[in-house]
DRENLUMRO-691350 format. One line per 8 residues: number of its first residue (from 0); their letters; for each residue x, y, z of C-alpha. Coordinates in Angstrom, 1 decimal. Each point is the difference from the previous one (the first is absolute). Layout:
BEGIN
NUM = a = X Y Z ~ ...
***
This chain:
BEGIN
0 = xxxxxxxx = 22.2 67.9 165.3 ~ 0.3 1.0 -3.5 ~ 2.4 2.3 -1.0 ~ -0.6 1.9 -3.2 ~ 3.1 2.5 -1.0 ~ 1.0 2.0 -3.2 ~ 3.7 -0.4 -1.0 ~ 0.8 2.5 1.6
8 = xxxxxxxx = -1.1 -0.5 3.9 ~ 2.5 -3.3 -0.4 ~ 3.0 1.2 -2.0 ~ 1.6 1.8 2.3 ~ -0.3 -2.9 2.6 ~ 3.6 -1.3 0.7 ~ 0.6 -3.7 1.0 ~ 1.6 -0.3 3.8
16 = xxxxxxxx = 0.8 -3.3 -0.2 ~ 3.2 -0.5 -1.3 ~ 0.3 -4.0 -1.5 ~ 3.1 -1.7 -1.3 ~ 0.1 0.9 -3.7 ~ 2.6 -2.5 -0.4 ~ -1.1 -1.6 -3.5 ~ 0.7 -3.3 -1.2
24 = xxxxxxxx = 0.5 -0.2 -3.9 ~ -1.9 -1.3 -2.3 ~ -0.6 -4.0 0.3 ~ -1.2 -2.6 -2.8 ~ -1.3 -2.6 1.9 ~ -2.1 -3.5 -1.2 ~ -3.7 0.4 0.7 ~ -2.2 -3.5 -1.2
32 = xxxxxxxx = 3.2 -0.4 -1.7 ~ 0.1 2.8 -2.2 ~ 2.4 3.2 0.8 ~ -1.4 3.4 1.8 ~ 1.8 3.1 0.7 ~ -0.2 2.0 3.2 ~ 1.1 2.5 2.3 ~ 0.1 0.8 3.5
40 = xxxxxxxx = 0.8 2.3 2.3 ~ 0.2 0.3 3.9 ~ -1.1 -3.7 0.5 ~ 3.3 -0.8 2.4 ~ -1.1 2.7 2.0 ~ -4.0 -1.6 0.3 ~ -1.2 0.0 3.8 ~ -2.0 -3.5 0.3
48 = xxxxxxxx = -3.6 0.1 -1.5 ~ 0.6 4.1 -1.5 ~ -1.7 0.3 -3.1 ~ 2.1 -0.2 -3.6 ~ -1.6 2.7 -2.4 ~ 0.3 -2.1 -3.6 ~ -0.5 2.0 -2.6 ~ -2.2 -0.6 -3.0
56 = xxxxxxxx = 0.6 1.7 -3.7 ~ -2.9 1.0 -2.5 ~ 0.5 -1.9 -3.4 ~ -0.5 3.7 -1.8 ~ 3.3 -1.8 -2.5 ~ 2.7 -2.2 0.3 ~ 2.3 2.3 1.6 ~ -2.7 1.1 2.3
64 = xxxxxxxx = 0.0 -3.6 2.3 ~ 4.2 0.1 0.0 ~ 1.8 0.0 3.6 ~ 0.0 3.8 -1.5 ~ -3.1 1.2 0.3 ~ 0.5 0.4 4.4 ~ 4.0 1.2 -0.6 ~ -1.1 3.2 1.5
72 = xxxxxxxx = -2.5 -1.0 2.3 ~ 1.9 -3.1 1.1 ~ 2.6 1.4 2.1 ~ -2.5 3.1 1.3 ~ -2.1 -2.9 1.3 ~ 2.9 -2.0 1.7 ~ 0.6 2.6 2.5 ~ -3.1 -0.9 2.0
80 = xxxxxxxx = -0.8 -3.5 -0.9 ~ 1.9 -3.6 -1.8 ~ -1.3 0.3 -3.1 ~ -0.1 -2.2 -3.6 ~ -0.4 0.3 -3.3 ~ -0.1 -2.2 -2.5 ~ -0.4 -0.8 -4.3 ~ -2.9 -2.0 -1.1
88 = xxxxxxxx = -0.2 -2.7 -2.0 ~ 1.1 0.8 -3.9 ~ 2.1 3.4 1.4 ~ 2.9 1.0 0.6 ~ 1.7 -2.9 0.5 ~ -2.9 -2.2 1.6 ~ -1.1 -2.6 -2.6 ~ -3.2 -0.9 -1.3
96 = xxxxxxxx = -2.4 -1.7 1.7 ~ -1.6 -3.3 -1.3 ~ -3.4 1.1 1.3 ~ -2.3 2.2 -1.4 ~ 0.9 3.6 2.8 ~ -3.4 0.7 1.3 ~ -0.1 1.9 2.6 ~ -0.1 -2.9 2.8
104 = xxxxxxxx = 3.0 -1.7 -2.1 ~ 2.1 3.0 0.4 ~ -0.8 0.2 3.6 ~ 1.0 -3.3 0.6 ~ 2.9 0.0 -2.1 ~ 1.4 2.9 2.5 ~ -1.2 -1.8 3.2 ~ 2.6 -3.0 -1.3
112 = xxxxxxxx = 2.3 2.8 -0.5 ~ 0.1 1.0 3.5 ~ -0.1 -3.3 1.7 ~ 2.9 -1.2 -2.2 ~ 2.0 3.1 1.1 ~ -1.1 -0.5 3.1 ~ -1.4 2.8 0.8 ~ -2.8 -0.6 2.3
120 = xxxxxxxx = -3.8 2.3 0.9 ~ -1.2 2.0 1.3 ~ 0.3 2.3 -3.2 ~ -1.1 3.6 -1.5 ~ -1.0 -0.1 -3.5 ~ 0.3 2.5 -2.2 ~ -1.2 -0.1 -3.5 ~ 0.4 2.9 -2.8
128 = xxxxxxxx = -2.6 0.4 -2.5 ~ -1.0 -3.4 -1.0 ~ 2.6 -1.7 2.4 ~ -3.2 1.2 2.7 ~ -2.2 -3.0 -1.9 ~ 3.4 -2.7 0.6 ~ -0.4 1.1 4.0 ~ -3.7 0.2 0.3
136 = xxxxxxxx = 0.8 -4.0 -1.3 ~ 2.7 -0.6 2.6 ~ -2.3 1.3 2.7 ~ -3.1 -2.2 -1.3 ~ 2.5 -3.2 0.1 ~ 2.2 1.0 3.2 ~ -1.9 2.1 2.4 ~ 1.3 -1.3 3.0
144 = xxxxxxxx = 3.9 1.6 -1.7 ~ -1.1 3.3 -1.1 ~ 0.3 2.6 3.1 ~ -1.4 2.6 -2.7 ~ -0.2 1.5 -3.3 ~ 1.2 3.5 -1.8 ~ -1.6 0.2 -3.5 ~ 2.6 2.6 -1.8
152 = xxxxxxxx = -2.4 2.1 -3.0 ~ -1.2 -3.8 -0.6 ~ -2.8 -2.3 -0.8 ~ -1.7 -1.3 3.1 ~ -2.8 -2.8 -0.6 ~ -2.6 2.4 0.9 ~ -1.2 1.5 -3.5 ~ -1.4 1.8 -1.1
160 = xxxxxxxx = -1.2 -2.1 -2.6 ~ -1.1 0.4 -3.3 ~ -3.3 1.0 0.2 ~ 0.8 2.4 3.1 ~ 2.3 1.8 -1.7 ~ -2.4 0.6 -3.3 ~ -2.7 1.4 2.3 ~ 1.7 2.5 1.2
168 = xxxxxxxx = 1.4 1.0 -3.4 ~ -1.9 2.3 -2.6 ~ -3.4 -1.3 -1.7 ~ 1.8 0.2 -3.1 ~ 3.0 -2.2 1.0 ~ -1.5 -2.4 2.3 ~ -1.1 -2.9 -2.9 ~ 3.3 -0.2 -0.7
176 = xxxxxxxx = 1.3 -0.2 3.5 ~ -2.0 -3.1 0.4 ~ 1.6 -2.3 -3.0 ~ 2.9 -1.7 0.7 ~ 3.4 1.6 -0.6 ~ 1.8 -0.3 -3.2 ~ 3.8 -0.7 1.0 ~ 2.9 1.0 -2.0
184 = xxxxxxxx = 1.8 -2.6 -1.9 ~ 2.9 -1.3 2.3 ~ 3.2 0.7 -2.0 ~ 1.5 -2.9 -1.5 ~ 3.6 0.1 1.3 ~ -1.5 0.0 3.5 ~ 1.6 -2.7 2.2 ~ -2.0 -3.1 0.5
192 = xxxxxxxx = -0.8 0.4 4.0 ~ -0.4 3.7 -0.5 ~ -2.2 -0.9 -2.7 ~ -2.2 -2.9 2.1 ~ -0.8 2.6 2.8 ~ -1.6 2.8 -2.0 ~ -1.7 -2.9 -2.5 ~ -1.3 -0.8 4.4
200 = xxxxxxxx = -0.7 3.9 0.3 ~ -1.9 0.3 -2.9 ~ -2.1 -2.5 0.8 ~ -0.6 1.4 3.7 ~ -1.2 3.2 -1.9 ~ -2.3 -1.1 -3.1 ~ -1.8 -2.6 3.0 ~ -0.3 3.3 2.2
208 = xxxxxxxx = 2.0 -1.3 3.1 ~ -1.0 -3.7 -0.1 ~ 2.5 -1.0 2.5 ~ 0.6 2.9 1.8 ~ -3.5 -0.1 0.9 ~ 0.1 -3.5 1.9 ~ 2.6 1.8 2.7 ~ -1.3 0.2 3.6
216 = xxxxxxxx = -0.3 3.1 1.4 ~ 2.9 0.9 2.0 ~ -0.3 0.6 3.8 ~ 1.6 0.2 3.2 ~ 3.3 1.5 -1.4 ~ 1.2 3.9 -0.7 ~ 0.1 0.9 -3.7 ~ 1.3 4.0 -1.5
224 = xxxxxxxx = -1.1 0.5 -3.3 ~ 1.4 2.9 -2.1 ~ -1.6 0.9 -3.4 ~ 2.1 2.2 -2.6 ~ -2.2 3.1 -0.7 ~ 2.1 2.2 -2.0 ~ -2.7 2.4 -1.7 ~ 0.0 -1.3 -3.3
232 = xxxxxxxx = -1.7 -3.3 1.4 ~ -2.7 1.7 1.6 ~ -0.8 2.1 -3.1 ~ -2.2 -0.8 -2.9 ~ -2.5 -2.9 0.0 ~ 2.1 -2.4 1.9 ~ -0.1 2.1 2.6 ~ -3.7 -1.4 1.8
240 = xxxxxxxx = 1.9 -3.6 -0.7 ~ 3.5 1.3 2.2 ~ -2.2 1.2 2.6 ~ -2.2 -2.8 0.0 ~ 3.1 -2.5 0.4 ~ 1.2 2.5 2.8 ~ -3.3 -0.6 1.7 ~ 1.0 -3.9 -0.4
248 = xxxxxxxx = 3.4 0.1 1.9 ~ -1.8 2.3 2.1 ~ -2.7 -2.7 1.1 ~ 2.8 -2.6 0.5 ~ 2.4 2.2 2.2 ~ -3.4 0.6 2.0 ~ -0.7 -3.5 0.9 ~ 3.8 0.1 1.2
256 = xxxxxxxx = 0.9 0.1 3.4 ~ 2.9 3.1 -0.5 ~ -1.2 0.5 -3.6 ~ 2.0 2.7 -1.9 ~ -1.0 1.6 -3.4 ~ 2.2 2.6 -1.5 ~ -0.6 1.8 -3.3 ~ 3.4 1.0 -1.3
264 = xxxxxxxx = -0.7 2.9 -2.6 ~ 3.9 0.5 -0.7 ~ 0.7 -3.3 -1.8 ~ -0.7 -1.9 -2.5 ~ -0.7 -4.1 -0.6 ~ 3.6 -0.8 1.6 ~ -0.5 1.1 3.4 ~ 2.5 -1.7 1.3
272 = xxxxxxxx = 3.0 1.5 -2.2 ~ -1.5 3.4 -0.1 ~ -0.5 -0.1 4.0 ~ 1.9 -2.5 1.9 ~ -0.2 1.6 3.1 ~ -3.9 0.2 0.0 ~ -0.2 -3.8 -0.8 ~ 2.2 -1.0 3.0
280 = xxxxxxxx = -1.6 2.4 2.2 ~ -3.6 -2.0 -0.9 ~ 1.8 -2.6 0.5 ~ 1.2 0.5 3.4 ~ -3.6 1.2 1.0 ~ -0.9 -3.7 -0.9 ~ 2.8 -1.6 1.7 ~ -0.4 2.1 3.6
288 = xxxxxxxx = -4.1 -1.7 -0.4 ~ 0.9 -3.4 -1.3 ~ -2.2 -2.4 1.7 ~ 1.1 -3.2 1.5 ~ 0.3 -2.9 -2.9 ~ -3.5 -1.6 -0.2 ~ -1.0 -3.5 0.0 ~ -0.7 -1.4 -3.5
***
């Protein structure tokens, strides 16, 4: 059953469960041989097989993938579940990766994360922005670990893609829609892994999605989508395009058993600073439908 709620049917939802929020600070440990930086919370408290929420940043800038970007969300979320976060490679203090950070890199780069910590599946992902791309990849690789998804204001594999979003844009302005888009130079003190995963997201955009289109559809597991729709996104002609990627996360959260889609129109891009309560609430809703892990 699909659940479909503005911000303001969820907000004032208060979580009953009360977890341990006893946090553990944050560890360096060596992944492949290489240094990552984490932090986790509730884990000595875990019941056997109860999902871990990890917690996926955008890559908006490089202070926007930092252990920093969930410090308010974080501990809101470790009242009702064991959850992690974690830095990239090339942030914070995470080094560089040696690989080229496609999306299926990063995803597996993570996965060694996890397992070296020792934190085992089932888990929930969520991803902000284009963090939902990095667990779209996790499920494709791990589906029999991922218990379900929360896609926080964020990219989801589903489009709309290039030509989509110029048809439902004005005559005028649709010729341009179609060409490729021109990215902004990447500024030159920019630090090297920083620096290899937007050089990767750029060329996810000017190919229109080349490998988020090879994901498999996702199925069998709740996802709870919320879109940022302050009213400046929905006016103007992007407008059509915002409501056309609404009707996106829409058709995913339908093919959902417990789908939730919420359009928050009292926050901006960083949903999860602005609203912390809202984003564990949707998370919660997830975790009380998480199926069983899957087979792979």
């Amino acid at each position: 059953m699909l659940k479909m709620l503005s911000c303001a049917a969820l907000i004032s939802l208060t979580a009953v469960e009360c977890f341990a929020q006893t946090s553990l600070p944050p560890a360096t440990i060596q992944v492949d041989g290489a240094p990552m930086r984490f932090v986790a919370a509730g884990l000595e408290q875990r019941k056997p097989r109860q999902p871990v929420v990890v917690l996926e940043a955008g890559a908006a800038d490089p202070a926007g993938s930092t252990l920093d970007d969930w410090a308010k969300a974080l501990p809101v979320i470790a009242r009702i579940a064991p959850v992690v976060a974690y830095e990239r490679r090339g942030y914070g203090m995470s080094q560089p990766d040696r690989q080229r950070p496609t999306m299926r890199r990063v995803a597996t780069v993570l996965h060694d994360l996890l397992r070296t910590a020792h934190i085992d599946p089932p888990y929930v992902l969520v991803g902000h922005s284009w963090g939902g791309n990095y667990i779209r990849a996790f499920t494709d690789l791990y589906p029999g670990e991922v218990a379900g998804l929360v896609f926080v204001d964020a990219h989801n594999g589903m489009g709309p893609w290039r030509e989509e979003r110029a048809a439902v844009m004005p005559p005028e302005r649709r010729a341009a829609a179609l060409k490729p888009p021109v990215i902004p130079p990447i500024p030159p003190n920019t630090p090297p892994g920083v620096r290899a995963e937007f050089e990767e997201i750029a060329r996810e955009m000017i190919s229109d999605g080349q490998e988020a289109r090879t994901f498999k559809r996702v199925t069998g597991i709740p996802i709870a989508i919320i879109v940022a729709t302050p009213g400046s996104r929905l006016q103007g002609d992007m407008g059509p395009v915002v409501r056309l990627q609404i009707d996106r996360a829409l058709d995913m959260a339908l093919a959902a058993p417990n789908g939730m889609l919420i359009t928050a129109n009292h926050v901006g891009h960083g949903v999860q600073n602005a609203d912390p309560t809202l984003v564990a609430n949707v998370i919660k809703h997830v975790l009380d439908h998480a199926a069983a892990p899957r087979s792979q």
